[in-house]
Short mmCIF file of the C-alpha atoms (twelve columns), coordinates in Angstrom:
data_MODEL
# 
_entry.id   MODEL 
# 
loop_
_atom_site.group_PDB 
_atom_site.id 
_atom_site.type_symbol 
_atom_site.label_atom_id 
_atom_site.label_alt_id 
_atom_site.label_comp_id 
_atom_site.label_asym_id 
_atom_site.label_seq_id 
_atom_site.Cartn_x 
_atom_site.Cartn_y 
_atom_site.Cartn_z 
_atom_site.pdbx_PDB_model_num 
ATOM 1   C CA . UNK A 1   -15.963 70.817 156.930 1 
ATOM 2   C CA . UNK A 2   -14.957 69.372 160.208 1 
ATOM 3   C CA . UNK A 3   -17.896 67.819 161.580 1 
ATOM 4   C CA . UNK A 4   -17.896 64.137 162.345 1 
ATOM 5   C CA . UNK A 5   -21.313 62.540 162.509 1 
ATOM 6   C CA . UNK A 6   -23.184 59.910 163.824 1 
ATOM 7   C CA . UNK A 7   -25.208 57.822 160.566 1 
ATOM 8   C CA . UNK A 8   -27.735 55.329 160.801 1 
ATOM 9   C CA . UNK A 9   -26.867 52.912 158.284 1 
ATOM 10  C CA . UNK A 10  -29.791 50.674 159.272 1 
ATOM 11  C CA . UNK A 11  -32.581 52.561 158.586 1 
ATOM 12  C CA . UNK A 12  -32.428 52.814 154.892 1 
ATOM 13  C CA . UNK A 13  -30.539 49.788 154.810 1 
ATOM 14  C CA . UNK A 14  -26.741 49.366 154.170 1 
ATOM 15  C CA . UNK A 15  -25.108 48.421 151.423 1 
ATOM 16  C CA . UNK A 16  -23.082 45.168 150.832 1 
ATOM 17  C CA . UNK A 17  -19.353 46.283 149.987 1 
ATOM 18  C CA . UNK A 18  -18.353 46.061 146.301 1 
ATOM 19  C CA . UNK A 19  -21.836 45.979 145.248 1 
ATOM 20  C CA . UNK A 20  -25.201 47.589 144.540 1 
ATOM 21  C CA . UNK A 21  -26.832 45.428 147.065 1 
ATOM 22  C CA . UNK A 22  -28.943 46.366 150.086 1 
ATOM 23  C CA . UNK A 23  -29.508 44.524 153.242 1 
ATOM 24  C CA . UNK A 24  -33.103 45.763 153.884 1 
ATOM 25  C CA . UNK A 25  -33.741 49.006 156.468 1 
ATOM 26  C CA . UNK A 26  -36.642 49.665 158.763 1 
ATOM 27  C CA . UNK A 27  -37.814 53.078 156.648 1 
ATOM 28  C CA . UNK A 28  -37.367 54.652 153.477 1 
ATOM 29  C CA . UNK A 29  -35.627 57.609 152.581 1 
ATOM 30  C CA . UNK A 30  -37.913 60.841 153.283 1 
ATOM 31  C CA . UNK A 31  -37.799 64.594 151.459 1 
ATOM 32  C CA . UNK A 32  -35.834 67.182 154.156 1 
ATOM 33  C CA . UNK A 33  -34.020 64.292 155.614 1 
ATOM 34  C CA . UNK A 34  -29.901 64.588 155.687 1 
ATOM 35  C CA . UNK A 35  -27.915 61.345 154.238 1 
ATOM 36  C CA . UNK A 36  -24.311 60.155 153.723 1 
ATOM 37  C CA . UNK A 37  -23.633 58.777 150.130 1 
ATOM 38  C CA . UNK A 38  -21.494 57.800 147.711 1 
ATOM 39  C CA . UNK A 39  -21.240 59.939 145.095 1 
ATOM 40  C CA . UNK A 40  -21.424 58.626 140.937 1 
ATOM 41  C CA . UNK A 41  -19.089 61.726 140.189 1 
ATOM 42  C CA . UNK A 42  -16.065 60.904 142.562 1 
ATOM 43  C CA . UNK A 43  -14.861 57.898 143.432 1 
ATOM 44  C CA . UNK A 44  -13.879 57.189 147.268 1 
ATOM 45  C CA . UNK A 45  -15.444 60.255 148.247 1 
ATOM 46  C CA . UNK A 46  -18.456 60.411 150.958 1 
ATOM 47  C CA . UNK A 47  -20.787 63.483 150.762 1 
ATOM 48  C CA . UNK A 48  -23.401 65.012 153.086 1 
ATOM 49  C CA . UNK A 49  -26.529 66.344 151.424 1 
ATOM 50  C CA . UNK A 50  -29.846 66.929 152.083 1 
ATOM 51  C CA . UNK A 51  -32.780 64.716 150.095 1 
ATOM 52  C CA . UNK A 52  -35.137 66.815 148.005 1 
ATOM 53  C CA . UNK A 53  -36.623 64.768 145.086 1 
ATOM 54  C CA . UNK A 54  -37.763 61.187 145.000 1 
ATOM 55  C CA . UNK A 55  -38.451 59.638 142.195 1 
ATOM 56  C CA . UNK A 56  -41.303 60.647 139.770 1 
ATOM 57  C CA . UNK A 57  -40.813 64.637 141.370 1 
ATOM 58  C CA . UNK A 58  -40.601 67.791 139.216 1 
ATOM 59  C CA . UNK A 59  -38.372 69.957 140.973 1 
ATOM 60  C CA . UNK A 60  -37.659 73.897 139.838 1 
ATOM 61  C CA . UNK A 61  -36.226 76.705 141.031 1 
ATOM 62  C CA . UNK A 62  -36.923 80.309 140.189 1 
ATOM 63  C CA . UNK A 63  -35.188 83.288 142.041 1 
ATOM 64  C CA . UNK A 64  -33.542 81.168 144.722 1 
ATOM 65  C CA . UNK A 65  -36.946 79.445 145.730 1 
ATOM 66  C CA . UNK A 66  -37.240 75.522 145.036 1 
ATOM 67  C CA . UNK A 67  -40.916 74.384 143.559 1 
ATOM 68  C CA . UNK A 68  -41.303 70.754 144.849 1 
ATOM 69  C CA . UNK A 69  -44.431 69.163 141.941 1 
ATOM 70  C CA . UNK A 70  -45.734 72.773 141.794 1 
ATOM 71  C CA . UNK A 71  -45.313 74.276 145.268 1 
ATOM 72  C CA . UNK A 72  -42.819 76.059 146.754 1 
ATOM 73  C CA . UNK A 73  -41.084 74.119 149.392 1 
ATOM 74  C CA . UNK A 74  -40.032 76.124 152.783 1 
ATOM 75  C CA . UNK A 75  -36.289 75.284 153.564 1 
ATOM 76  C CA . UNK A 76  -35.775 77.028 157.018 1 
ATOM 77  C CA . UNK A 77  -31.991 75.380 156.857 1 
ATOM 78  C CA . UNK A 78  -31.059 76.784 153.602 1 
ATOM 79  C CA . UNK A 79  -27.848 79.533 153.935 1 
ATOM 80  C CA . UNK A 80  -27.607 81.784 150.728 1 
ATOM 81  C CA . UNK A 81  -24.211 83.596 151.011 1 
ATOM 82  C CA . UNK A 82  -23.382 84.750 147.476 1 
ATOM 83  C CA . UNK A 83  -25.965 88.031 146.238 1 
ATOM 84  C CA . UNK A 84  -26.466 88.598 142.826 1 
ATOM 85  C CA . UNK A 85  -27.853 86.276 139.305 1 
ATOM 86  C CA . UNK A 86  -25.540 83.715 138.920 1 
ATOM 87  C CA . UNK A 87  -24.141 82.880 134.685 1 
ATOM 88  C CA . UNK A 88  -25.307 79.886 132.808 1 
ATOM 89  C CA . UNK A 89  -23.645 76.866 134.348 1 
ATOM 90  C CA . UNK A 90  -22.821 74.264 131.723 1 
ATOM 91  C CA . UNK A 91  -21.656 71.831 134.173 1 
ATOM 92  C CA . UNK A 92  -25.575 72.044 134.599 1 
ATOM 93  C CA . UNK A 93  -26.412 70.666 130.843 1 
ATOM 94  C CA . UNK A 94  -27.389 67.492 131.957 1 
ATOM 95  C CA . UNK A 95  -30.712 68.267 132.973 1 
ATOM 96  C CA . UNK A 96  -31.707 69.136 129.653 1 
ATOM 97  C CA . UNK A 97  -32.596 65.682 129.389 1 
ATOM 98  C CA . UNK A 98  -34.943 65.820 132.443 1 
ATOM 99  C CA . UNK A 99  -36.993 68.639 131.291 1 
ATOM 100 C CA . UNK A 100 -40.670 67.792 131.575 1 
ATOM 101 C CA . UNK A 101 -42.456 67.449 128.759 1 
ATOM 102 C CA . UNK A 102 -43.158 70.171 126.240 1 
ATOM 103 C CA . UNK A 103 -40.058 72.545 127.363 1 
ATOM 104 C CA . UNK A 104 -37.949 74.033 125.073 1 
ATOM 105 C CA . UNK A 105 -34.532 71.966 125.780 1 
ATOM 106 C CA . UNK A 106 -32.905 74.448 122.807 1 
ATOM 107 C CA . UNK A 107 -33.405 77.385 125.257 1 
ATOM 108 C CA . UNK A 108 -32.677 76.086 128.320 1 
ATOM 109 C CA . UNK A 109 -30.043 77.987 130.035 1 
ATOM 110 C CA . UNK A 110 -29.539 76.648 133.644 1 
ATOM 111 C CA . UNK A 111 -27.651 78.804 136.728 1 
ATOM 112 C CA . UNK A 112 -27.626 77.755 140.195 1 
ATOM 113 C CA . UNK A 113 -30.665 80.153 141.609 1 
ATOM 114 C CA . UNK A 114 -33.041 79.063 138.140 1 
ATOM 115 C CA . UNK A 115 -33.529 75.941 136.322 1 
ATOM 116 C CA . UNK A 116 -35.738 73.074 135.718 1 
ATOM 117 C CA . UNK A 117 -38.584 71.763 136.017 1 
ATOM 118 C CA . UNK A 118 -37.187 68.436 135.729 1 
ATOM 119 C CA . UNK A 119 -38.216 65.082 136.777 1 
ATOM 120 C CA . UNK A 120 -36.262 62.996 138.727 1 
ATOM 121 C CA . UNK A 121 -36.315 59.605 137.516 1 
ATOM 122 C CA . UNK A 122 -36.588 56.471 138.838 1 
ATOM 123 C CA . UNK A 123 -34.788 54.956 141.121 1 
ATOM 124 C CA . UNK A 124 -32.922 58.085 141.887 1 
ATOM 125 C CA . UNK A 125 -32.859 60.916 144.214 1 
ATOM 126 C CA . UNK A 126 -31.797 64.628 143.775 1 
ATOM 127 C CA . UNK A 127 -29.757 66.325 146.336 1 
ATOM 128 C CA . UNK A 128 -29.168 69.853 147.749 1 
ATOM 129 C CA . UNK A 129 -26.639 71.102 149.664 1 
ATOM 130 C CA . UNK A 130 -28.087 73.374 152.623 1 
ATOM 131 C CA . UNK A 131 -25.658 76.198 151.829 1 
ATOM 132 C CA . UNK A 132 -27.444 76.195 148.419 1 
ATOM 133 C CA . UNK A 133 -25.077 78.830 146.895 1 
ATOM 134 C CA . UNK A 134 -21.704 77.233 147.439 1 
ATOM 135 C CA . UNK A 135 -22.890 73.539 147.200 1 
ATOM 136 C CA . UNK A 136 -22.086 71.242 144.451 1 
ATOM 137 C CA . UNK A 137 -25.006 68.960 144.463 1 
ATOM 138 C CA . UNK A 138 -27.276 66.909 142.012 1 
ATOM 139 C CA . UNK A 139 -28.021 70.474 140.406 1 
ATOM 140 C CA . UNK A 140 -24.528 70.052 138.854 1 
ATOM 141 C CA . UNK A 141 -23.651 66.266 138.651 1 
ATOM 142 C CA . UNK A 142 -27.094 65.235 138.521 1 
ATOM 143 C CA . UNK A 143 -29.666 62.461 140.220 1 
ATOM 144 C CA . UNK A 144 -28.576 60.296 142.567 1 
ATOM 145 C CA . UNK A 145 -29.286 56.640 142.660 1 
ATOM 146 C CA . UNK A 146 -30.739 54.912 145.291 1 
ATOM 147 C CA . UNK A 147 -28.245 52.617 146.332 1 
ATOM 148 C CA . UNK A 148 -25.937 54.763 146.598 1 
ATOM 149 C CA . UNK A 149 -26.944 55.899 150.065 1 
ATOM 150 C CA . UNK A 150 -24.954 54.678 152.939 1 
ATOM 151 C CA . UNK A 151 -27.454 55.855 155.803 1 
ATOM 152 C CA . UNK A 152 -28.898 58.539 157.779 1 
ATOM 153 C CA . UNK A 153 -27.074 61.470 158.923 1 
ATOM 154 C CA . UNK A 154 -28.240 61.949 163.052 1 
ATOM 155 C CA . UNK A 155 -25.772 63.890 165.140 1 
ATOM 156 C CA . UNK A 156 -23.095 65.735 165.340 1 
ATOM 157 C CA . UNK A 157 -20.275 63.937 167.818 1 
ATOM 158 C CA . UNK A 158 -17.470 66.539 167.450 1 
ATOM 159 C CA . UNK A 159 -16.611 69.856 165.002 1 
ATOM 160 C CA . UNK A 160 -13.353 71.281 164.693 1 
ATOM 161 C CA . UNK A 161 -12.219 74.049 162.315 1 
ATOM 162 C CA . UNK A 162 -10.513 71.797 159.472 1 
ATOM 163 C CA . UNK A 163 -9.203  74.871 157.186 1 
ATOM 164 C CA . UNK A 164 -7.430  76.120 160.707 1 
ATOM 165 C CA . UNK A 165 -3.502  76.906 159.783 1 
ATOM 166 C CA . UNK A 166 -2.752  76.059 163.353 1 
ATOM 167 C CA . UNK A 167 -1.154  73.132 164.548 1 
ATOM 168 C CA . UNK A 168 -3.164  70.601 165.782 1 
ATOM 169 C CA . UNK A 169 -6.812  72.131 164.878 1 
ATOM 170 C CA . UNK A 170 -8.759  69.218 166.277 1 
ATOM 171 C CA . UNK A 171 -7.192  70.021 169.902 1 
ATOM 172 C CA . UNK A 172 -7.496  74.059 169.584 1 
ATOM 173 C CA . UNK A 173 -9.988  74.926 167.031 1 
ATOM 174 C CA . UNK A 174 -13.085 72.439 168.129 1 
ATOM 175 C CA . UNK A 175 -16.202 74.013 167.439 1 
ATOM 176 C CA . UNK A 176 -18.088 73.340 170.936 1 
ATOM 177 C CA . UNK A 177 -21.160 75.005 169.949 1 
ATOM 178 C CA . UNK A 178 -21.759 72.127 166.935 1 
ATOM 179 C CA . UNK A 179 -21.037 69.247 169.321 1 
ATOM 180 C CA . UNK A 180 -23.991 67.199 169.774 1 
ATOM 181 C CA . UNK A 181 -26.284 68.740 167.827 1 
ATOM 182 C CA . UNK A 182 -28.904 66.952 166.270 1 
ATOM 183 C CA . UNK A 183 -29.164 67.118 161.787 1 
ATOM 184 C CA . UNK A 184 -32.660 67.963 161.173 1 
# 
């Protein structure tokens, strides 16, 4: 929390206000790339998340490691802060209903470090959080869809402590060492 960024709304295309219409980008959305959206969940609320599934993907995760159709997917940017098995989530229920075919959905007992595979379906996208074990992501309100993204998250322009208790934390708490960074 703090960081202001830089977005590229034309590259994906932006959205036309008040509706799900697109004025058309110069590139599609890619897997490991960082977007702004709008999330379904919260209304007047912007989020920054990182894309993992496109349509048509089985994503899983077992032990902490994400399975991308299959494989396991290296995430050098992932942060895992919190040690131990995490409980059954039932905020995570949903995806019951994305379990490929042939799983038991009576069984299935989703936590943040193990659930799926799923499917994302179309014209969606699922979205992690890089600090994967404090984010609330599509793991836990689900796929996102594709309008929905307002554009491409590029730089970091300024970072300041916003939790700070001290008076004016823009001014004394800037975090210099985030400033101008690029979002890979």
């Amino acid at each position: 929390m703090g960081d202001l960024l830089l977005v590229n709304r034309t590259a994906v295309g932006s959205r036309v206000p008040g509706t799900s219409l697109r004025i058309p980008g110069y590139s599609d959305p890619e897997r490991g790339e960082v977007f702004v959206f709008d999330p379904h969940h919260e209304e007047d609320m912007k989020l920054v998340k990182r894309l993992i599934g496109l349509p048509g993907d089985t994503l899983e995760m077992m032990e902490k490691q994400l399975f991308v159709n299959g494989d396991p997917l290296a995430e050098p940017y992932v942060k895992h802060t919190v040690g131990g098995r995490a409980p059954h989530d039932t905020t995570m229920n949903w995806q019951a209903a994305h379990l490929v075919s042939g799983a038991d959905v009576a069984a299935y007992r989703p936590t943040r470090d193990d659930w799926g595979p799923i499917v994302v379906p179309d014209g969606h996208y699922f979205m992690l959080g890089d600090n994967r074990d404090e984010s609330l992501d599509s793991r836990y309100w689900g796929p996102l869809e594709t309008w929905r993204i307002e554009g491409r998250a590029v730089l970091i322009y300024f970072s300041y402590n916003r939790g700070s208790l001290r008076p004016f934390p823009a001014l004394f708490e800037m975090r210099l060492g985030r400033i101008g960074n690029l979002i890979r």
